[in-house]
C-alpha positions in Angstrom: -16.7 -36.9 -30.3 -12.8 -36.8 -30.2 -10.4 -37.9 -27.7 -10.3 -34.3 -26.0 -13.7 -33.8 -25.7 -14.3 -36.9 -23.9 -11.2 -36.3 -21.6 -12.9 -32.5 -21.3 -16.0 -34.2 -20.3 -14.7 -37.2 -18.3 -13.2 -34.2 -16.0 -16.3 -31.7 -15.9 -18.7 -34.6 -14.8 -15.8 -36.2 -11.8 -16.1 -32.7 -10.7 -19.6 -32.5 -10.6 -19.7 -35.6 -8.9 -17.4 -34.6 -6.1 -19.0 -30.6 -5.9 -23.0 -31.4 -5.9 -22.1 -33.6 -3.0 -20.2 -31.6 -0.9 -22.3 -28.6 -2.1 -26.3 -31.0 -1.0 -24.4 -31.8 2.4 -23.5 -28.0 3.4 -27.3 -27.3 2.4 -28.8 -29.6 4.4 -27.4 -28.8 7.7 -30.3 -27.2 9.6 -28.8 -23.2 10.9 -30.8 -20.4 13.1 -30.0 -16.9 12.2 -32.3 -14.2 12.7 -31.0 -10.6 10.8 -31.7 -7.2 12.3 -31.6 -4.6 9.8 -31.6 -0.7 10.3 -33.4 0.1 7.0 -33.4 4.0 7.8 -33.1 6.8 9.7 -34.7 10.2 9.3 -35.3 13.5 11.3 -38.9 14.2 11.8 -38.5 17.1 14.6 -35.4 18.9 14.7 -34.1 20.8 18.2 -36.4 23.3 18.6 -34.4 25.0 21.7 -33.5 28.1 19.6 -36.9 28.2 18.5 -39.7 30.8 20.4 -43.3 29.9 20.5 -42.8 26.7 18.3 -44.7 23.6 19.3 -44.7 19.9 17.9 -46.8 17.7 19.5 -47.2 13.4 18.7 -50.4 11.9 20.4 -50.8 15.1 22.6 -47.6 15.2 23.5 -45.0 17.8 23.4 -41.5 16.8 21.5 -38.7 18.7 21.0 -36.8 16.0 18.7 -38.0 13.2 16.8 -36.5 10.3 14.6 -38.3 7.6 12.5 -36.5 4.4 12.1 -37.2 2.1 9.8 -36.1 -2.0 10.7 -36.8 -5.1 9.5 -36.4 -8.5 10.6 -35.6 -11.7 8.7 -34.9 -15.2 9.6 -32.4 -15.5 7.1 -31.6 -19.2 8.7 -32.9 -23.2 7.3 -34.7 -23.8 10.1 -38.2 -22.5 11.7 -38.2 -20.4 14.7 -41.2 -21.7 17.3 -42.2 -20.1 20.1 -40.7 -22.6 22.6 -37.5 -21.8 21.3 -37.6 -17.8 23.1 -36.3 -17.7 26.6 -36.8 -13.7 26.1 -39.0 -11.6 23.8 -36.6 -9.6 21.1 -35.9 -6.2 22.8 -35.4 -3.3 20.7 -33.6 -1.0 23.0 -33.3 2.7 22.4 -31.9 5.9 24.5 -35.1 7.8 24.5 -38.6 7.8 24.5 -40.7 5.6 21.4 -43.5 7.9 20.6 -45.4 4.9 18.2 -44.7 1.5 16.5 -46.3 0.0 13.8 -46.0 -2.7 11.8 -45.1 -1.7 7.9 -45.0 -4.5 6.5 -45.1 -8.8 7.3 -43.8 -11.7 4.6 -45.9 -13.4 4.8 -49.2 -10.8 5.6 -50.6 -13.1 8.2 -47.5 -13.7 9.9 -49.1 -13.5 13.6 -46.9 -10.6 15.6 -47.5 -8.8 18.7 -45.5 -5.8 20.2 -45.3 -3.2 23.0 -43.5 -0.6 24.2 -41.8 -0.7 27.9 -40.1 2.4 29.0 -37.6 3.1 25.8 -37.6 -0.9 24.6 -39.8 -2.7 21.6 -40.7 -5.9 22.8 -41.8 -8.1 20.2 -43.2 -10.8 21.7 -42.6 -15.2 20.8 -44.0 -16.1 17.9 -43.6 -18.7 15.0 -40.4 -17.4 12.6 -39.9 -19.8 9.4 -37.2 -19.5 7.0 -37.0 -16.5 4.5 -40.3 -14.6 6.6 -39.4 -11.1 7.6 -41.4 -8.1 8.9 -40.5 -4.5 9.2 -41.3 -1.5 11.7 -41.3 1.9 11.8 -40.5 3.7 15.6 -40.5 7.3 16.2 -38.6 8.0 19.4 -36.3 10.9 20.6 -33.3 8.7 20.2 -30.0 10.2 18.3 -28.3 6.7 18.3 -29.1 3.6 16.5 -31.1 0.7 18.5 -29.7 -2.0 19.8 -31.1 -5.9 19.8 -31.3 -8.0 22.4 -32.8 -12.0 23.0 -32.7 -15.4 24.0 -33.4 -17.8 21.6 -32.7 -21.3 21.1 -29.5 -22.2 18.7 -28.8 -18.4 18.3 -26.2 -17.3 20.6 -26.6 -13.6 18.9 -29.0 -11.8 16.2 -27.0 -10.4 13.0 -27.1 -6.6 13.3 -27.0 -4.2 10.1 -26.7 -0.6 10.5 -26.5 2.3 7.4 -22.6 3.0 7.0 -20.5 4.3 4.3 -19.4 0.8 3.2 -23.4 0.2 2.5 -23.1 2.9 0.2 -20.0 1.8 -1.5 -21.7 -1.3 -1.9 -24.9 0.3 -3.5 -22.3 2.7 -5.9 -20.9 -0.7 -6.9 -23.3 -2.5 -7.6 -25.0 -0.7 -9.5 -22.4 0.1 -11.5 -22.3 -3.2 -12.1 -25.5 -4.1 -13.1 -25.1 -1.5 -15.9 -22.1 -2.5 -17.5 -23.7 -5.9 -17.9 -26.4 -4.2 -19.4 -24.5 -2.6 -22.0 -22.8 -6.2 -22.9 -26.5 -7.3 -22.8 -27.7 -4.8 -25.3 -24.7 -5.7 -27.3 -24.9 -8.9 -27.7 -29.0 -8.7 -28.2 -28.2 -6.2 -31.1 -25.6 -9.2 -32.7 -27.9 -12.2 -32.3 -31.0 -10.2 -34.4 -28.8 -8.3 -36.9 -25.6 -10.5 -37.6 -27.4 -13.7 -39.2 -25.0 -13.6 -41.3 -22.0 -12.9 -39.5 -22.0 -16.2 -37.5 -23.1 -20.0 -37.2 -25.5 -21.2 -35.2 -23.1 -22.0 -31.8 -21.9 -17.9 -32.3 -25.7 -16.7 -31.8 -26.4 -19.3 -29.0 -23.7 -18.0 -27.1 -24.4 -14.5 -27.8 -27.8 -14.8 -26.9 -26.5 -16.7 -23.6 -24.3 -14.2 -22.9 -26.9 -11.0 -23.6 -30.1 -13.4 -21.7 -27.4 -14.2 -18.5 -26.2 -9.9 -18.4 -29.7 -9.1 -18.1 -31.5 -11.3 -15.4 -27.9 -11.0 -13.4 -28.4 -6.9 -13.9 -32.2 -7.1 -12.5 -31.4 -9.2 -9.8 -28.3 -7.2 -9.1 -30.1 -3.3 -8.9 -33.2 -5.4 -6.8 -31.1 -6.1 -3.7 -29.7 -2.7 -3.0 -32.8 -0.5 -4.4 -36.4 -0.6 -3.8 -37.9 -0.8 -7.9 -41.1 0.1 -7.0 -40.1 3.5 -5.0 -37.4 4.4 -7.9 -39.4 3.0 -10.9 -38.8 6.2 -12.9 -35.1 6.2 -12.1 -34.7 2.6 -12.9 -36.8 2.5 -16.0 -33.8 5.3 -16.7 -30.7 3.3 -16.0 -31.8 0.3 -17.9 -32.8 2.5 -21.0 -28.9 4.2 -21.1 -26.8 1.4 -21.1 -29.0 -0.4 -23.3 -28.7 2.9 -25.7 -25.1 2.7 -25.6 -24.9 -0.8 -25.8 -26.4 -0.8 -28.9 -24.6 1.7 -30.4 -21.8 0.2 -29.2 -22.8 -2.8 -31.5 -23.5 -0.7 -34.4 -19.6 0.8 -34.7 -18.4 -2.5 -34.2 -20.5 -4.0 -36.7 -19.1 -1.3 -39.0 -15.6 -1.3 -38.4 -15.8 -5.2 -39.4 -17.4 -4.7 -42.4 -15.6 -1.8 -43.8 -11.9 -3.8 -42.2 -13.5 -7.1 -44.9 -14.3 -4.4 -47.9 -10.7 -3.3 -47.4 -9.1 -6.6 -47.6 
């Protein structure tokens, strides 16, 4: 090893040794947070006023207009939630009349969860809330506006509300843009490391293969938190199979160029 090297390593691991500290202590401080989320929000009954002789009825009952919302929440905090900690149930509030609630979907399934509905509120009753565990709802009410969330809980002066919004979807265009260009540099670099053996030494390929193994997990994990893969399988399967098409061609012309540029020489 010559002099550099060590000096490059002497610095890399007193850096280390200050950052994994600092980095362990930060971890390790115990925080509540609770996330609301607004999944979705679609018309199920339009206004009917202009409408003769049209009924819609839910449960028997007459409606005019209907939304389903979708919501989910998510202790996104370190710490469990108990049911001592509640001073109040979580109210979801809304400015019309809930129709039906039901439970779409718990992490984990027998997370233990009991709601009502009083007047136009939600009230999901105390219960046990450990870190990462979420749950999700639909409502149908007659509400136009977005619910609000209200509690009292212990260590949580507020809950984190999300709501749909154009900066979501800016978000979504992004990132999946994303995800696909490091695809393509994926595909790439996977097309190097099986067909230019010859092209490199050993610490080229690693770090081609590095590169091409680190552009596709960070893609996956990238397109799963703003799409659901299951729902859009099809167009996923899709928008891996393009970049990687390109990517590889991409390769290809490259390799090419190189080879005829050495036959020149």
């Amino acid at each position: 090893m010559t002099e550099k090297n060590k000096w490059l390593l002497s610095i890399a691991l007193a850096f280390l040794g200050v950052v994994i500290p600092i980095a362990l202590y930060f971890n390790s401080i115990p925080e509540r947070i609770i996330a609301f989320e607004v999944v979705s929000k679609s018309d199920l009954v339009g206004p009917l006023g202009g409408v003769d002789g049209l009924e819609i009825t839910i449960k028997g009952k007459q409606v005019k207009e209907a939304t389903l919302y979708s919501v989910k929440f998510t202790n996104t905090g370190t710490v469990p939630i108990t049911v001592n900690d509640f001073e109040k149930p979580i109210y979801l509030k809304f400015d019309g009349e809930i129709f039906s609630v039901k439970a779409k979907e718990k992490i984990p399934s027998n997370l233990s969860l009991e709601y009502s509905v009083k007047d136009e509120r939600v009230v999901v009753s105390p219960f046990l809330f450990n870190p990462e565990e979420a749950f999700s709802l639909e409502i149908v009410s007659s509400a136009r506006n977005y619910p609000t969330v209200e509690s009292r809980i212990a260590g949580i002066s507020e809950i984190k509300e999300s709501y749909p919004s154009k900066n979501s979807t800016l978000k979504l265009i992004f990132t999946l843009a994303l995800s696909l260009i490091l695809l393509v540099f994926y595909s790439k670099s996977y097309w190097q490391f099986f067909y230019q053996k010859n092209e490199t030494n050993l610490g080229g390929k690693v770090a081609l293969f590095t590169l091409g193994a680190t552009c596709s997990i960070s893609s996956i994990l990238l397109a799963g938190t703003v799409i659901d893969i299951e729902a859009n399988r099809l167009a996923f399967v899709v928008s891996i199979i393009i970049p990687i098409t390109f990517g590889i061609y991409w390769a290809k012309q490259e390799f090419k160029y190189n080879k005829n540029i050495k036959a020149t020489r």
